[in-house]
N, C-alpha and C positions, 0 to 999 in steps of 0.2 A: 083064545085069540092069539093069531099070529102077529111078530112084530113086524111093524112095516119098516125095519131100518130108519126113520124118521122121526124118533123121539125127540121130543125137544125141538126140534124143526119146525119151523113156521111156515106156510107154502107161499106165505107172500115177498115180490121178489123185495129187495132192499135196492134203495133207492137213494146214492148220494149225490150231493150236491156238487155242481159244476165248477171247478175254481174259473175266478175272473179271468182274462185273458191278462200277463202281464207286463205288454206291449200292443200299444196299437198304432194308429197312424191314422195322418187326416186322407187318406186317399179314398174312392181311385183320385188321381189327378188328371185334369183333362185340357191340354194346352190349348186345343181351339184350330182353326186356323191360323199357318203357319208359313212365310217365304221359303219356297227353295232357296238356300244359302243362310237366311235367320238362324241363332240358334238360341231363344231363348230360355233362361233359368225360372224352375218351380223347385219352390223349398217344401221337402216333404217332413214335417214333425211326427217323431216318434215321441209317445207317450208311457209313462211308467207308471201303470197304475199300483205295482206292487208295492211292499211294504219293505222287500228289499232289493239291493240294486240288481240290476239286468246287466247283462255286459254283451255287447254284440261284437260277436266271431266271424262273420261273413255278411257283404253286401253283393248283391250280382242284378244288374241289369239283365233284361234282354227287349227287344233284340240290342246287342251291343254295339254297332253301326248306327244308329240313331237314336239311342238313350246311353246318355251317358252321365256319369258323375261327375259337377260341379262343384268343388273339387273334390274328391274321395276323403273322405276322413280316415284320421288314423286309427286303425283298429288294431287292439279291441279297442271298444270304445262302449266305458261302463255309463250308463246311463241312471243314475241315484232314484232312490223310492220318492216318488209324487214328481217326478222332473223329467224332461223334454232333451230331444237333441234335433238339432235338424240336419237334413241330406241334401243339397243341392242337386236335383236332376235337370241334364240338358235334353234338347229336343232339335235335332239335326234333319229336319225332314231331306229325305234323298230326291224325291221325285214329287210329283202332286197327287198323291194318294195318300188315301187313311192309313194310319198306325196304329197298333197293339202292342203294349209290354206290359213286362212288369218288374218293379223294386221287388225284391226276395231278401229277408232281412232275415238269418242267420242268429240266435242268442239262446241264452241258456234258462229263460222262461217257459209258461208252461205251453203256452204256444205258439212253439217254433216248428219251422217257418213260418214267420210271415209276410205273406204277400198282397202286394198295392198296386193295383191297375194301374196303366197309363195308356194314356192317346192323346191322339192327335191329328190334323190334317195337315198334308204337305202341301 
């Protein structure tokens, strides 16, 4: 008998487990109907489900012309295990037409980027 290189080898694949995400957020957020000229604020909560803290390195709207940060936090901005922070987003509709973005939230978790729809109608 020939070796098959394969001793000891099992041909079933291994299978591990997914870590939790450790950061979420309650989005998408979806401001609704909106005045041209209005610019109303939605607080977006970032969530820590880890066990230890997150610290967030970059926020980026888009589109940046009509989503914007109310007000920008200072970052980094560490975020502690089982704890919250929130984001102010504005909604600056330009014209009377629907909108798309998104919050891209930047940190050093296991799933970064993350990102949070938004809309809205102008």
């Amino acid at each position: 008998r020939e070796p098959s290189g394969r001793a000891g080898r099992s041909s079933e694949p291994i299978v591990l487990p997914l870590a939790a995400p450790s950061l979420s957020a309650d989005g998408p957020v979806a401001f609704g109907d909106v005045s041209v000229g209005a610019s109303p604020v939605r607080q977006v909560t970032l969530t820590n489900s880890d066990d230890t803290a997150v610290t967030v390195t970059d926020l980026d709207l888009t589109p940046a012309n009509v989503f914007t940060f109310a007000p920008l936090p200072n970052l980094p901005l560490v975020i502690g295990p089982g704890s919250t922070a929130s984001v102010g987003v504005r909604f600056a509709p330009e014209a009377a037409q629907a909108y798309t973005g998104e919050l891209v939230v930047t940190h050093d978790g296991n799933n970064s980027p993350l990102a949070v729809g938004l809309s809205g109608t102008g």
